[in-house]
N, C-alpha and C positions, 0 to 999 in steps of 0.2 A: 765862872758860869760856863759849862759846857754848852759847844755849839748847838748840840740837839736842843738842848733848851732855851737860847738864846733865838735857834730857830721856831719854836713852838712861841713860844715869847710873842715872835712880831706874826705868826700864822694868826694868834689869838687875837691879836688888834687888827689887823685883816681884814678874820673874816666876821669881824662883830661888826663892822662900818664903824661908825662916826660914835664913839662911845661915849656917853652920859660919867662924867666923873663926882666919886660920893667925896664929902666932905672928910678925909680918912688923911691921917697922918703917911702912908703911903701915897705916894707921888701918882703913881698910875694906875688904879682902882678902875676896873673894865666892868660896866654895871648895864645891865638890858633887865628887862618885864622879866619875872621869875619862868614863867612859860616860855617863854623864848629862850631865854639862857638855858634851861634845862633840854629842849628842845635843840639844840645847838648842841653841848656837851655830850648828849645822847649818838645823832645822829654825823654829825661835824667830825667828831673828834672819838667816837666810840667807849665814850665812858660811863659807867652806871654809875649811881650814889650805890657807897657801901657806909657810909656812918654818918652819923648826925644826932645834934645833942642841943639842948637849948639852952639861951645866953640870953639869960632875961624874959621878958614878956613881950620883945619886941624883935627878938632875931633866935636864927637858929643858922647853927654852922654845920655845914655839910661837906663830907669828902667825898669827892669822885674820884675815881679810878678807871684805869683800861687795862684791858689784857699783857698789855707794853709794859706795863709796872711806870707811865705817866699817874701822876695823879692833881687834882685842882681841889683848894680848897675855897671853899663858897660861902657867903654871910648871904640868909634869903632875909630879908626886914619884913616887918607886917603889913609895911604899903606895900606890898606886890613886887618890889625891884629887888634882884640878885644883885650881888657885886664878886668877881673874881678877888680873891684879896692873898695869893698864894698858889704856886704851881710847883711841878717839879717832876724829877723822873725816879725810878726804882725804889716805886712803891711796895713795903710787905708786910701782910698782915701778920699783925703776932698773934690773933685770938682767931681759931673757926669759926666763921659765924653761923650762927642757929637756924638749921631750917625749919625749925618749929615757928621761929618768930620772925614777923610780918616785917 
């Protein structure tokens, strides 16, 4: 694990406060209101959603990104809670994405 990430790592528990952990075979699962967490990623950390696909009827997985080439991957649940379940850095897209679609 490089240090940049190791330090993003402990920024993320930080500055989320006191985090709600999901029941997830991962040990440390950083989980806040989907509004909040997106709000956080946005503003916190400077990363937009560039993808996202649905896993089931009940979750949908999202990739955030930032200009840095960091990226976070996100499970939103259909009760309203995000969970971080994946981070990391030198992120690159292999497909342009369409600016026809929304």
């Amino acid at each position: 694990m490089t240090f940049s990430l190791m330090f993003r790592t402990a920024a993320v528990a930080l500055l989320l406060g006191q985090p709600a952990y999901a029941k997830s075979p991962i040990a440390e699962v950083i989980c806040e209101p989907t509004a909040r967490m997106h709000d956080k990623l946005r503003h916190q950390f400077g990363a937009q959603q560039t993808a996202s696909g649905v896993r089931g009827p009940e979750q949908i997985m999202e990739v955030w990104t930032s200009r840095r080439g960091d990226w976070t991957l996100v499970v939103t649940y259909a009760t309203g809670t995000s969970c971080i379940v994946a981070m990391g850095d030198n992120w690159i897209n292999r497909i342009e994405a369409d600016p026809t679609r929304g």
